[in-house]
C-alpha positions as CSV (number, residue, x, y, z in Angstrom):
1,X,89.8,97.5,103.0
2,X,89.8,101.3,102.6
3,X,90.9,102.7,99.7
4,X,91.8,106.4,99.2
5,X,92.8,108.0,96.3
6,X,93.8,111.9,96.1
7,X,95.1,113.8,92.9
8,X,97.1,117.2,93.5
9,X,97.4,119.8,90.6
10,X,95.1,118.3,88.1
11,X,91.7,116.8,88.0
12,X,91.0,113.0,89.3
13,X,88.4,111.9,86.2
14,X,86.1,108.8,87.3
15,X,87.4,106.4,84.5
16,X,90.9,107.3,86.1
17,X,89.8,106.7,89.9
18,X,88.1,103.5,88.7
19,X,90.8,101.8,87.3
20,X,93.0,102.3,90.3
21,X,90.7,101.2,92.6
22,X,89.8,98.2,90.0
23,X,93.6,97.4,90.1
24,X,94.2,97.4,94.0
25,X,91.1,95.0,94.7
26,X,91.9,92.7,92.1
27,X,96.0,92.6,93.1
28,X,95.0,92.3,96.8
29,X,92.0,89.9,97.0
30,X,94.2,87.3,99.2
31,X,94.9,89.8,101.9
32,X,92.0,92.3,101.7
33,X,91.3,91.2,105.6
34,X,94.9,91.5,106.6
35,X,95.2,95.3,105.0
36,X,93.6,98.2,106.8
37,X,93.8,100.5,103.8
38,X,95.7,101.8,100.8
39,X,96.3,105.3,100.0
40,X,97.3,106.6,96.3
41,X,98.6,109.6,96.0
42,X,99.2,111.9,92.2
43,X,100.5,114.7,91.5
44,X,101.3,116.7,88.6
45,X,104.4,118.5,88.0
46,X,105.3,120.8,85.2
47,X,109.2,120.6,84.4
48,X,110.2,124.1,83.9
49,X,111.6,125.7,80.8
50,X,110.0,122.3,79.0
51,X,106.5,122.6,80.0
52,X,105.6,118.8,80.1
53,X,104.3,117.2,83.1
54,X,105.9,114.3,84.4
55,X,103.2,112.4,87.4
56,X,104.3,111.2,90.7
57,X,102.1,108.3,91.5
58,X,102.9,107.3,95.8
59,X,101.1,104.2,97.1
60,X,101.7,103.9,101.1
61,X,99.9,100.4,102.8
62,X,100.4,101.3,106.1
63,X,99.5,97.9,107.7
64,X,102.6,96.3,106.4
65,X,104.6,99.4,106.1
66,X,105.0,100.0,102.4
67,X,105.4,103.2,100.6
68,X,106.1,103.1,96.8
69,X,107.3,106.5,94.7
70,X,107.1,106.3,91.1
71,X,107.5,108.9,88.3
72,X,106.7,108.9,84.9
73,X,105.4,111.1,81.8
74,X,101.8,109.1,81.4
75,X,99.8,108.7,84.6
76,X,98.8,105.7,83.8
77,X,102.1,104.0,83.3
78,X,103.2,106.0,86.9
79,X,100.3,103.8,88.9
80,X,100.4,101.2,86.8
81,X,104.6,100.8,88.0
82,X,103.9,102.4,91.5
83,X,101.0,99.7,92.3
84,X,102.9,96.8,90.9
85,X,105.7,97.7,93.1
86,X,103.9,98.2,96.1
87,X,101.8,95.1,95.5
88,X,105.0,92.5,95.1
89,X,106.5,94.3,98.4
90,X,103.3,94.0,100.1
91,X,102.3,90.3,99.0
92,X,104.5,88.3,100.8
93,X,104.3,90.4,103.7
94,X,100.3,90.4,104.5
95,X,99.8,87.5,103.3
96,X,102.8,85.2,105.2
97,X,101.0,85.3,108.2
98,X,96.9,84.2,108.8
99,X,95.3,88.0,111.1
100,X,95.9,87.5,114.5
101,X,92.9,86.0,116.2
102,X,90.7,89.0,118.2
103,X,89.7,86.2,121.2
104,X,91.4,84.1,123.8
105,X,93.1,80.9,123.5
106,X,91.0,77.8,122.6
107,X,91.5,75.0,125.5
108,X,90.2,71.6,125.0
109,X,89.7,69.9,127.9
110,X,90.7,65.8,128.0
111,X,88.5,63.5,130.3
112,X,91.0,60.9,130.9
C-alpha cells in the first residue's frame, strides 16, 4: 500500500510524518492488499485578524472512494480525527469483500 503524505504552508518534521504513517499501517493491516494507497493531505491556515493557525488534515483512499476533511487547532488532533474517520468509513468497505481474483475460473473436472 502507498502512502503519501504532503504538508502545505508549514514544514512536514520526521517525528510528524512517522506517526501518520505509523497510524495508517497499524489501522489498515486487514486490508493493506485491498487498498491501492492513502493520501494525507495538511495545510496550515492563519485566521486573520487572530493570527492562530487552525490545520486542515484531508485523508482521500481512493480504492474505496473515501475522502475525510477535518479541522482543528493542534495538528495532531486534526489527523488524529481525520484518520479515525476515514478509517471506520473505509473498514467495512475494503474489507467486506476478499480482492477479486487476477486469473480465470477454477474448473474441477468429475470422472463419473
Amino acid at each position: 500500500m502507498r502512502i503519501d503524505i504532503r504538508a502545505k504552508d508549514f514544514a512536514l518534521v520526521d517525528a510528524l510524518g512517522d506517526r501518520v504513517e505509523q497510524r495508517i499501517r497499524f489501522a489498515l493491516t486487514r486490508c493493506t492488499d485491498r487498498l491501492d494507497g492513502v493520501t494525507v493531505r495538511i495545510e496550515q491556515s492563519v485566521l486573520r485578524g487572530e493570527g492562530d493557525a487552525r490545520y486542515i488534515c484531508e485523508v482521500v483512499m481512493a480504492s474505496v472512494r473515501v475522502q475525510v476533511h477535518e479541522e482543528h487547532d493542534r495538528v495532531e488532533t486534526a489527523i488524529d480525527r481525520a484518520l479515525d474517520r476515514a478509517v471506520r468509513l473505509a473498514t467495512p468497505r475494503s474489507c467486506r469483500h476478499p480482492p477479486a481474483s487476477k486469473g480465470g475460473r477454477l474448473m474441477r473436472s468429475r470422472e463419473d
